[in-house]
C-alpha positions as CSV (number, residue, x, y, z in Angstrom):
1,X,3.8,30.0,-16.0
2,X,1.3,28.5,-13.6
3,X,0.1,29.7,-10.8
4,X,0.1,27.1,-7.6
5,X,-2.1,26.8,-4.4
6,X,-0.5,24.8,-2.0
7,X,-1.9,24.2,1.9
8,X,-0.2,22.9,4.4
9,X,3.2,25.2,2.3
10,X,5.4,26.0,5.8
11,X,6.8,22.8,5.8
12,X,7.7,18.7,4.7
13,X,6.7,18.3,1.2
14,X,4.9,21.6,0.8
15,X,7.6,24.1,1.2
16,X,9.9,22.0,-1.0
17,X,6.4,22.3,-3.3
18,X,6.8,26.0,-2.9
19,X,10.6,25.9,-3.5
20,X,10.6,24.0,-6.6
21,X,7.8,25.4,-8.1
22,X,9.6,29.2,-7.9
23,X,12.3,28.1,-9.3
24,X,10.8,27.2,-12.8
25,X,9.1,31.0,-12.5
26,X,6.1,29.4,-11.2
27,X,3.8,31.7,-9.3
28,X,2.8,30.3,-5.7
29,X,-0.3,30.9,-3.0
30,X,1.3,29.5,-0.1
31,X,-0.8,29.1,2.7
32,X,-0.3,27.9,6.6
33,X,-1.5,28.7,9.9
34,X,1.5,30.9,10.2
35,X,2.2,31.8,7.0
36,X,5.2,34.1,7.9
37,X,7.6,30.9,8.8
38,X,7.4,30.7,4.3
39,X,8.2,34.2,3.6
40,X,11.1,34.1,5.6
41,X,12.5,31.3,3.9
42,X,11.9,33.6,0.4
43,X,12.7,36.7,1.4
44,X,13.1,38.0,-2.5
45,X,9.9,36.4,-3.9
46,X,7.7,39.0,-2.9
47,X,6.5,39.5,-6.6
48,X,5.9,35.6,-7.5
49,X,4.9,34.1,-3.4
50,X,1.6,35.0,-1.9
51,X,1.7,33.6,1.9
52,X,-1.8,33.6,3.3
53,X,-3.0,32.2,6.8
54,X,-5.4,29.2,6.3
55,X,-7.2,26.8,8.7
56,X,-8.1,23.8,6.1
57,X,-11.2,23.5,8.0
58,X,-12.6,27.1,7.8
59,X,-14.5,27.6,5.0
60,X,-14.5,31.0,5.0
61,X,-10.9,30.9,5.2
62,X,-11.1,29.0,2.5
63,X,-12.7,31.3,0.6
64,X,-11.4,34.4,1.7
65,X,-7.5,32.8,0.4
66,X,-9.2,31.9,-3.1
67,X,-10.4,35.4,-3.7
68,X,-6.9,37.0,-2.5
69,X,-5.3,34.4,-4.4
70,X,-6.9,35.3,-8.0
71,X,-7.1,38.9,-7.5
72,X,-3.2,38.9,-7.2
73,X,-2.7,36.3,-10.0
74,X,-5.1,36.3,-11.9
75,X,-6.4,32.5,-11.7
76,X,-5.2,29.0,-10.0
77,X,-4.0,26.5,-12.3
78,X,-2.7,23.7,-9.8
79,X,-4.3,23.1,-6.2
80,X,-1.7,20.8,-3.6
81,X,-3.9,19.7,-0.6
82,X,-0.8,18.8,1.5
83,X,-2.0,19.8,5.2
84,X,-2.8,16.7,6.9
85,X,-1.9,15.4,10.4
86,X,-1.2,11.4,11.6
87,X,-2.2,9.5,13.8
88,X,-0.6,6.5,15.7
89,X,-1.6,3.8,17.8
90,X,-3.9,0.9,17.7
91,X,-7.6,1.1,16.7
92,X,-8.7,0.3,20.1
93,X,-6.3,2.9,21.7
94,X,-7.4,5.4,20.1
95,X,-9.9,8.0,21.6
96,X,-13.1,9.3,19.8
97,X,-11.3,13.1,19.8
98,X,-8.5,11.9,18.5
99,X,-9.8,10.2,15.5
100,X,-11.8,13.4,14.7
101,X,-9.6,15.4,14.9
102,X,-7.1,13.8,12.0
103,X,-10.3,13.2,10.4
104,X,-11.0,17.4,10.3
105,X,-7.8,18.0,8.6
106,X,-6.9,15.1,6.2
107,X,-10.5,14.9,4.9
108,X,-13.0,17.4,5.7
109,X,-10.1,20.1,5.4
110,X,-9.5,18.7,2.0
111,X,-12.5,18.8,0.8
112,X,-12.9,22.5,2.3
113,X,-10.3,23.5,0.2
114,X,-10.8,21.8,-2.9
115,X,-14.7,23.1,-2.9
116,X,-13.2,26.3,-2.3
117,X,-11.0,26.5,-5.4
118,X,-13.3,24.3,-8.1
119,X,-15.7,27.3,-8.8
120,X,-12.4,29.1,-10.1
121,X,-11.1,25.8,-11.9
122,X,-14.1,24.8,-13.8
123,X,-14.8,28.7,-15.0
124,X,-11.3,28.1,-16.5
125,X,-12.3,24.5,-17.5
126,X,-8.4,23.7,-16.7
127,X,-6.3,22.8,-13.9
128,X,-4.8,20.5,-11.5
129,X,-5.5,18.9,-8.2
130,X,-2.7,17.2,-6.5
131,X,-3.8,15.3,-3.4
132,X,-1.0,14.1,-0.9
133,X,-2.3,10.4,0.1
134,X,0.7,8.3,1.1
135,X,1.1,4.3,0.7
136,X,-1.2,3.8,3.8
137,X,-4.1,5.3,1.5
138,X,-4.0,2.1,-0.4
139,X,-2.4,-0.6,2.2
140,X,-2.9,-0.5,6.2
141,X,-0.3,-1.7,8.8
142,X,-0.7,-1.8,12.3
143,X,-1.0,0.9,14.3
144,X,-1.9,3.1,11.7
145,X,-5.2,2.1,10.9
146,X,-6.9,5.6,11.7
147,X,-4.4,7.4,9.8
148,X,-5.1,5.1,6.5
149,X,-8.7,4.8,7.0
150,X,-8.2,8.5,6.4
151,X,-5.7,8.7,3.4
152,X,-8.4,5.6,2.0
153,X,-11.1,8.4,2.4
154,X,-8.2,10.9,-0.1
155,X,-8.1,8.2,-2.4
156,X,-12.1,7.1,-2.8
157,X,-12.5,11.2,-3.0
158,X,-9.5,11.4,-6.0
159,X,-10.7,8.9,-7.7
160,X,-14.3,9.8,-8.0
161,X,-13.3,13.6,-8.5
162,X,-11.2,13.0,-11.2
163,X,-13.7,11.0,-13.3
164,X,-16.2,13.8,-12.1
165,X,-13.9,16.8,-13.7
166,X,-12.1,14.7,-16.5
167,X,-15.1,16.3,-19.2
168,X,-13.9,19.6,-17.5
169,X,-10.4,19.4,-18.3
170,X,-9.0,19.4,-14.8
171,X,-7.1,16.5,-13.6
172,X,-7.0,14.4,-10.3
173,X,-3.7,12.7,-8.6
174,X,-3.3,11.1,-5.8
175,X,0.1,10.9,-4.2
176,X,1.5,7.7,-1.9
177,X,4.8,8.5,-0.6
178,X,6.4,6.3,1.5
179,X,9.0,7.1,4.3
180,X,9.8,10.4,2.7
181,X,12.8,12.7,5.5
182,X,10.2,15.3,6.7
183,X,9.0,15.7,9.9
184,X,5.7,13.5,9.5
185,X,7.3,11.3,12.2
186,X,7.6,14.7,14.7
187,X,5.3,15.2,17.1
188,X,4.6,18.4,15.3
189,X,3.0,16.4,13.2
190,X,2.2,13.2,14.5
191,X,0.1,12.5,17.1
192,X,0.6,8.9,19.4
193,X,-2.8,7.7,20.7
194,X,-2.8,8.4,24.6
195,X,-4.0,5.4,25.8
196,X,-1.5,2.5,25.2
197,X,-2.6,-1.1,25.6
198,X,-0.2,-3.6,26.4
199,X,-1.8,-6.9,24.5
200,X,-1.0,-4.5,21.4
201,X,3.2,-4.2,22.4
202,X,4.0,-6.6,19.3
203,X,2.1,-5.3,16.7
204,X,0.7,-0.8,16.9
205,X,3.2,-1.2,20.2
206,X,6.3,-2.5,17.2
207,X,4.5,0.8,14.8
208,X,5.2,3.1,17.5
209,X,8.9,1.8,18.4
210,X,9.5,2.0,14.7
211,X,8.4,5.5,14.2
212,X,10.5,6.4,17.2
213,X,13.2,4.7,15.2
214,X,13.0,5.5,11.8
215,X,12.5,9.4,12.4
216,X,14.8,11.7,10.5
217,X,16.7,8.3,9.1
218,X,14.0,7.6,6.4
219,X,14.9,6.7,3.3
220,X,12.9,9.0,0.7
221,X,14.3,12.4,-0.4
222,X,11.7,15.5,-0.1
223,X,13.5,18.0,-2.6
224,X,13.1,14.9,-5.4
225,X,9.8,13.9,-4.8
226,X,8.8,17.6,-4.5
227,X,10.7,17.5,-8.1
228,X,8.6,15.4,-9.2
229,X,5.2,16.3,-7.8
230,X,5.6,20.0,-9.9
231,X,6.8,17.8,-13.2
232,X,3.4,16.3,-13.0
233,X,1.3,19.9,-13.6
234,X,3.2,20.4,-16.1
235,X,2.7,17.0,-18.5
236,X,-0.1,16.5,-20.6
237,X,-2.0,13.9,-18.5
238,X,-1.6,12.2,-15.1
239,X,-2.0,9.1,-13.6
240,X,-4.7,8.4,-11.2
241,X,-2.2,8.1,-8.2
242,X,1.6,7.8,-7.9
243,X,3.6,6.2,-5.7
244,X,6.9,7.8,-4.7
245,X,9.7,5.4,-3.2
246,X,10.7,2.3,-3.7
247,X,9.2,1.2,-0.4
248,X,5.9,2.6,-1.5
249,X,5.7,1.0,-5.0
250,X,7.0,-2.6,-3.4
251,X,4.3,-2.3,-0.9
252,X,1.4,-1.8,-3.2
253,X,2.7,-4.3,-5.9
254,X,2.5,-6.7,-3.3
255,X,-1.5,-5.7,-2.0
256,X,-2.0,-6.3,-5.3
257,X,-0.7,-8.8,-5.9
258,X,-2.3,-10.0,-2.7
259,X,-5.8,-9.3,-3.7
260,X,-5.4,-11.3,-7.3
261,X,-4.3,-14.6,-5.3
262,X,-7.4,-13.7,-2.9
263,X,-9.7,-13.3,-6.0
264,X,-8.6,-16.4,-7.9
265,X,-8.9,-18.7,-4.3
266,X,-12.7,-17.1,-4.0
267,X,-13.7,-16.8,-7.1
268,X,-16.6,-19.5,-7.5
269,X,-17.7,-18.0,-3.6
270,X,-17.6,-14.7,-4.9
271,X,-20.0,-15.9,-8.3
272,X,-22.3,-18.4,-6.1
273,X,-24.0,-15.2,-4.5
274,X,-26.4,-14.6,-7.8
275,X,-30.4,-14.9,-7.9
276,X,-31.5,-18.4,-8.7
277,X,-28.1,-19.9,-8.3
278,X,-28.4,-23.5,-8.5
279,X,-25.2,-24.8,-7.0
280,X,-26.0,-27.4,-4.1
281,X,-25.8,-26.3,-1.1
282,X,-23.4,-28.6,1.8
């Protein structure tokens, strides 16, 4: 039996998190701003489901949901930072406030939260932590190049934490989903920059029509990817990030495959930068 932590748990991936985790007899600390839109959707796992309020960004909120968390289970053996907030619209269009603000949740609330909970992982010297990035943490697309500079910042910080806890026997993943049927595309959770600019109409202006678009008709099941989020806590090892949907793992093959024709095309600039390179200069 483990016992879960999971932010961001009312709704989208993290109450199907929540849901699939209690039904393997999994124990879950579910926490929200409004934590009582998840107990009413589990009205008889009063014994197994902790909801608790939580503002990612409060610290002391933070803290205060740990310490409930272990003294009614007893320890946390998988943390899910899933809160997170997007952000659409060209680079230009959008405003100082509104880059900070998706900023404050999707980074510096996850890393709230995970400082929070590694004190009580590394006593254990178990555990793990399950970031939600999405594809745009590894490739970036008009119109959403906030948002992915953001899920970029998840991936650099999963990366580096998991080599940083590997000798401690906790675990780092970061997820990519693609265009998964939640409501990321709501405007409950999605925020369109204010300020629209019309020599952008063909390329954030397409992003935008396209969200508008695709919302609610996306191809990406929540309840299976959920599925397979818990199946990772409970393997032996995990893989340093994940890509869920077929949209997702076509768009990162081809980045990478992208950067290896880049590489091979610049390869002699790339090695002409040494000290005392002797190659003649034009």
């Amino acid at each position: 039996m483990s016992v879960w932590f999971i932010t961001g748990a009312s709704r989208g991936f993290g109450i199907e998190i929540v849901r699939q985790a209690l039904s393997r007899g999994d124990q879950v600390i579910a926490t929200a701003r409004r934590p009582e839109t998840i107990t009413e959707q589990f009205p008889d796992a009063a014994d197994v489901l902790l909801a608790l309020p939580l503002d990612v960004t409060d610290a002391g909120e933070v803290a205060q949901a740990v310490e409930q968390g272990t003294k009614r289970f007893g320890r946390i053996d998988v943390l899910v930072n899933n809160a997170g907030r997007g952000l659409l619209g060209a680079a230009e269009e959008a405003s100082d406030a509104e880059v900070r603000a998706v900023f404050e949740v999707n980074v510096f609330g996850l890393l709230t939260v995970t400082r929070g909970v590694l004190p009580t992982l590394r006593h254990q010297r178990s555990g793990t932590i399950i970031n939600i990035s999405s594809v745009a943490g590894f490739v970036s697309r008009p119109g959403w190049g906030v948002y992915a500079s953001t899920k970029f910042a998840v991936e650099a910080i999963s990366e580096g934490l998991g080599k940083e806890l590997a000798p401690l026997g906790i675990s780092v993943v970061a997820i990519e989903p693609g265009a998964f049927r939640t409501n990321f595309l709501d405007s409950s959770s999605l925020v369109e920059a204010a300020t629209c600019i019309p020599d952008y109409a063909d390329t954030a202006g397409a992003t935008r029509r396209w969200a508008a678009d695709t919302n609610n008709a996306q191809e990406g099941d929540p309840v299976k990817a959920a599925a397979v989020i818990v199946d990772l806590a409970h393997r032996g090892t995990v893989p340093e990030r994940l890509q869920l949907g077929a949209d997702s793992f076509a768009t990162v093959s081809a980045k990478v495959a992208l950067v290896a024709r880049e590489q091979a095309e610049w390869h002699d600039v790339s090695h002409s930068t040494a000290v005392g390179d002797t190659q003649a200069e034009d």
